[in-house]
C-alpha positions as CSV (number, residue, x, y, z in Angstrom):
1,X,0.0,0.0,0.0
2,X,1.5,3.8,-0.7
3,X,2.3,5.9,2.3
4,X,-1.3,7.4,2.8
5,X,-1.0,11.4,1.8
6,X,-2.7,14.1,4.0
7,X,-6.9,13.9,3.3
8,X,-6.9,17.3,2.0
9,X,-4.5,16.4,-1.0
10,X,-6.7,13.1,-1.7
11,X,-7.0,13.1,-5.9
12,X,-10.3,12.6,-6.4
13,X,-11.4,11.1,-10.3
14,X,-13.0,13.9,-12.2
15,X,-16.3,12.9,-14.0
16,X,-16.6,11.9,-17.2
17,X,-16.7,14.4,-20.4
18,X,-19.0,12.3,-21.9
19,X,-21.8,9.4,-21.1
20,X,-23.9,8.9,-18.3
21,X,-23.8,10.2,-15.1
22,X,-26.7,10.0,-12.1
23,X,-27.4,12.1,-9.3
24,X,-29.6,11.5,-5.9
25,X,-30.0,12.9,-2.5
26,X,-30.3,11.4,0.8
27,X,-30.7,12.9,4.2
28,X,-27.9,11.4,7.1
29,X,-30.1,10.3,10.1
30,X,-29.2,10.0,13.3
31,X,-29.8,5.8,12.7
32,X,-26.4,6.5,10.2
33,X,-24.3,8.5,12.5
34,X,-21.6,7.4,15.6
35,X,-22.2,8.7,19.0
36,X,-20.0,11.6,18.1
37,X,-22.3,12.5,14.8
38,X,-19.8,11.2,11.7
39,X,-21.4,9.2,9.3
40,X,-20.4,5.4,9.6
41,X,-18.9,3.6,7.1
42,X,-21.5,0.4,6.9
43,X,-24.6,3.4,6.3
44,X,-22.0,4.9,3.7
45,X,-22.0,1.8,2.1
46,X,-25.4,1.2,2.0
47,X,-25.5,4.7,0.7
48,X,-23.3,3.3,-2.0
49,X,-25.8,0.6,-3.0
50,X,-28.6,2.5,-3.1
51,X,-27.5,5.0,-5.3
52,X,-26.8,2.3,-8.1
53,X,-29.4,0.6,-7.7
54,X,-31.6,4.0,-8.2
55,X,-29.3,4.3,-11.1
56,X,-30.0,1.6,-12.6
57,X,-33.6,1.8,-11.8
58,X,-34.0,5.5,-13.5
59,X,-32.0,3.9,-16.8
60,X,-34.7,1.5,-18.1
61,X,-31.9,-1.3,-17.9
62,X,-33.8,-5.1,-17.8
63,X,-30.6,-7.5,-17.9
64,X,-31.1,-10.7,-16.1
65,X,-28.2,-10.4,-13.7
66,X,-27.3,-8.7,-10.5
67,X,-24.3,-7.0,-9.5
68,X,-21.8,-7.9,-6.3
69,X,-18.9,-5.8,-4.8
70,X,-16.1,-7.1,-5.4
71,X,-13.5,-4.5,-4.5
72,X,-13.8,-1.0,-2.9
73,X,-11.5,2.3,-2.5
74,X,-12.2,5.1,-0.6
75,X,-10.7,8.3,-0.5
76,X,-11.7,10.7,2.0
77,X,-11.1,14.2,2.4
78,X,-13.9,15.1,5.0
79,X,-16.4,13.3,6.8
80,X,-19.9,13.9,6.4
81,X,-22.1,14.6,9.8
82,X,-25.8,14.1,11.0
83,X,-28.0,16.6,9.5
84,X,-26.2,16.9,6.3
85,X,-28.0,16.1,2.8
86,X,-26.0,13.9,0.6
87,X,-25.7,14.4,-3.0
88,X,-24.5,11.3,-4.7
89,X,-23.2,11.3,-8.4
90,X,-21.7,8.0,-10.0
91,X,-21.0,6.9,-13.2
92,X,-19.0,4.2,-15.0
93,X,-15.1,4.3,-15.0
94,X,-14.4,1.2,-15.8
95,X,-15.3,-2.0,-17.8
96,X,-14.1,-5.6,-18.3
97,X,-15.4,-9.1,-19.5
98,X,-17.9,-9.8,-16.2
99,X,-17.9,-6.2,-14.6
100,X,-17.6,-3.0,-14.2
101,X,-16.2,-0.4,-12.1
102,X,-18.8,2.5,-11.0
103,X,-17.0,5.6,-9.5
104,X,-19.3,7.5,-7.0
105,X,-18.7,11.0,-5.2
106,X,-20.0,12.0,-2.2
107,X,-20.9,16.0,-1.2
108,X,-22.3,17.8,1.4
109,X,-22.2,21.2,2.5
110,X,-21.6,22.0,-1.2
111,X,-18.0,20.1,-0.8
112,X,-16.8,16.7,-2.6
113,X,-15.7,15.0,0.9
114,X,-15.3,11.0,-0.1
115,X,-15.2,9.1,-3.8
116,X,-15.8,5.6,-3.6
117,X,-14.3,3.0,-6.3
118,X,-15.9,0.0,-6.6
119,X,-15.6,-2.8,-8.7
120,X,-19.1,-5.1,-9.4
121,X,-19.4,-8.3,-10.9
122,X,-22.4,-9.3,-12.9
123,X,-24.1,-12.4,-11.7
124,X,-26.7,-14.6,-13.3
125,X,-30.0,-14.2,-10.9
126,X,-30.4,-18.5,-11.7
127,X,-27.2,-20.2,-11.1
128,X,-25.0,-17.1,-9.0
129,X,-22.2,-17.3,-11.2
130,X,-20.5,-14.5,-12.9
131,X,-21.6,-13.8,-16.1
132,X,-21.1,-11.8,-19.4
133,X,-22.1,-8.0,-18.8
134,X,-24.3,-7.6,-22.3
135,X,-24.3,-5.2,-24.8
136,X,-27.0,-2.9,-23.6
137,X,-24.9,-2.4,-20.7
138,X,-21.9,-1.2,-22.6
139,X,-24.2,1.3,-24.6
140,X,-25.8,3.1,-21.8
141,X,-22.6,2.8,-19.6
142,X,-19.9,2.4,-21.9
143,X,-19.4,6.1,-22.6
144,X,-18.8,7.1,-19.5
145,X,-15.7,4.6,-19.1
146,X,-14.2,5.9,-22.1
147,X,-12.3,2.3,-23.0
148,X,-10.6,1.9,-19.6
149,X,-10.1,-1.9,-18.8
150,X,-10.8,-2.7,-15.0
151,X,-9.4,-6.2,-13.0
152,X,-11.1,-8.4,-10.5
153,X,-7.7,-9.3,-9.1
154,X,-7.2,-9.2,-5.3
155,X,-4.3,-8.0,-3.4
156,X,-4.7,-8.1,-0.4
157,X,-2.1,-10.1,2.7
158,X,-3.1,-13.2,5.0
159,X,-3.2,-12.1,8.1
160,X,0.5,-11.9,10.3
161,X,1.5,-14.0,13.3
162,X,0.8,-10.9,15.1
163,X,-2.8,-10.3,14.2
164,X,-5.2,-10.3,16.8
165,X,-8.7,-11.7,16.4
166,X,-12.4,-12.3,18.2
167,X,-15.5,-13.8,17.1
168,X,-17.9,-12.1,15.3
169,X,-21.5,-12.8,15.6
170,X,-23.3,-13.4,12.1
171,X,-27.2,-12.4,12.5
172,X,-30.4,-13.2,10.3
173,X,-30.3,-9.3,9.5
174,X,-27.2,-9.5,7.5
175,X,-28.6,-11.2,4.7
176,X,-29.3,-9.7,2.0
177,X,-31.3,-11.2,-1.2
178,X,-28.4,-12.9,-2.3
179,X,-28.5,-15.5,0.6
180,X,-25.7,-14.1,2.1
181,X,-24.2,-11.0,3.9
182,X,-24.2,-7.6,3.0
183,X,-21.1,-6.0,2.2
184,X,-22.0,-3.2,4.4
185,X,-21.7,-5.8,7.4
186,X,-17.8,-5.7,6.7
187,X,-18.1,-2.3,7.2
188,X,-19.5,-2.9,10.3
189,X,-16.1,-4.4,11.5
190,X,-14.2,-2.0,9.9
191,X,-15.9,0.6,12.5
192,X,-15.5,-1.6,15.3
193,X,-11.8,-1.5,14.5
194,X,-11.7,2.0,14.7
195,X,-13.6,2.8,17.7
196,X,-10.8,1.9,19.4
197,X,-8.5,4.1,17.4
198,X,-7.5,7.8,17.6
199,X,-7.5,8.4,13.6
200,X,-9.8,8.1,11.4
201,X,-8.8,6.7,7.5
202,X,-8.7,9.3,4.8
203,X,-7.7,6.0,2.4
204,X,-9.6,2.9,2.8
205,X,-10.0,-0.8,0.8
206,X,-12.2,-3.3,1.1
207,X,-12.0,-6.9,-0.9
208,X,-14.4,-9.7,-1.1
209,X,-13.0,-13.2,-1.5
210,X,-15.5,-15.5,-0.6
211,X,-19.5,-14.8,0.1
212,X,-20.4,-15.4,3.9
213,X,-23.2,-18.0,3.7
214,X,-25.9,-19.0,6.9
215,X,-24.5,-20.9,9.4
216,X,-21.1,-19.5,9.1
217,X,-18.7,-18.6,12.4
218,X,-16.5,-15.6,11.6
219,X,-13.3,-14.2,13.7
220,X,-12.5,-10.1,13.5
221,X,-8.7,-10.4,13.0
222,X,-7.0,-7.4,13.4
223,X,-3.2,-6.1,13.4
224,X,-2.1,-2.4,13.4
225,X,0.8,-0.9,12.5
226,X,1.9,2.6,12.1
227,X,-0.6,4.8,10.4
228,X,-2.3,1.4,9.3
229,X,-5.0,-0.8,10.6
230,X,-5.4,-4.2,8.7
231,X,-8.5,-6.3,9.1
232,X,-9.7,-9.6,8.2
233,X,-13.8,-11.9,8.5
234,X,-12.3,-15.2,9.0
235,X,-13.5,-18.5,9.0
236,X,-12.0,-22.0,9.1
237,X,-12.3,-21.3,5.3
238,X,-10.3,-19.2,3.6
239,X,-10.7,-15.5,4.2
240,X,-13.4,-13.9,3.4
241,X,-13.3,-9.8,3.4
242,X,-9.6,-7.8,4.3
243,X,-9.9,-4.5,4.8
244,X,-7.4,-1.9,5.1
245,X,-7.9,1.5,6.8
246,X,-4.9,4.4,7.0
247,X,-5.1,7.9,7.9
């Protein structure tokens, strides 16, 4: 991982010149918020999902897959608060065989504050495996990518000797329609790591290696360094979601 830089020289991606682009607001409640009043990182996720799903709602797109998170970056220059209105814009920065990357920004108070980068994969709704992304996809989306090529690879590390770890409870709620958790639930560890921390990330990654099914038992592994807290959902199977937070 680069040596994090400063959160108010974070490069955000600039939107596209050309193609589609969608836009929607949402209000930050206090059901979002810590005790302190800073949006969490498991409601900006679901924040994250909502928006494309609205966006692909508003296209007219009928394709007979869904999409799952397979990777996500975010950069963070400021953190949105209770009370705020969120305006949402994302768009499509990326393509490859089975998904797509869809680039979202994040303002309040009239300022860009986080960009999220995440990388989907296109599943068929029958069988769950990962399919073709068709061509109406690349029409409507397609512009906006402007030929850049995406990968699916993960690069995340196995967790150290010195890695620390806990169980973590998995509850009906997680689920999603899927039949397994949400990605915002590894959020959800990600902000139990740092409530215990003095820093908050302005750079954070999340990758998904293996879908967390019913009946699972997970451990939180943990292990921080300087400037860098590295987290893992374990179970006796291989790993399942590393994160890694740095100021």
């Amino acid at each position: 991982m680069e040596t994090p830089r400063p959160a108010a020289a974070a490069e955000f991606l600039p939107p596209p010149t050309a193609g589609r682009v969608f836009t929607a607001g949402y209000p930050i409640r206090r059901t979002d918020v810590t005790p302190g009043g800073r949006l969490r990182l498991d409601a900006l996720a679901r924040y994250l999902q909502d928006v494309a799903e609205d966006d692909v709602a508003d296209s007219g797109l009928r394709e007979p897959c869904d999409w799952l998170v397979r990777r996500s970056v975010l950069t963070v220059r400021g953190w949105p608060r209770r009370g705020q209105r969120l305006r949402l814009a994302t768009f499509c920065s990326g393509t490859g065989p089975r998904w797509a990357e869809r680039t979202t920004t994040v303002t309040a108070a009239g300022e860009d504050l986080v960009q999220a980068r995440m990388v989907w994969v296109a599943v068929d709704r029958v069988t769950g495996e990962s399919c073709p992304v068709g061509p109406g996809f690349h029409r409507l989306y397609g512009p906006s990518a402007q030929g850049r090529r995406v990968s699916v690879r993960l690069s995340h590390p196995r967790p150290g000797p010195s890695a620390t770890g806990r169980d973590w409870p998995v509850r009906a709620s997680d689920f999603d329609t899927a039949g397994h958790v949400s990605n915002t639930v590894h959020w959800q560890a990600a902000e139990e790591v740092l409530a215990g921390l003095d820093w908050l990330p302005a750079r954070a990654e999340m990758e998904y290696h293996h879908p967390i099914l019913p009946g699972a038992r997970l451990r939180l592994a943990c292990q921080l360094s300087a400037g860098r807290a590295d987290l893992w959902l374990l179970t006796e199977q291989p790993r399942l979601a590393p994160a890694q937070p740095s100021p």
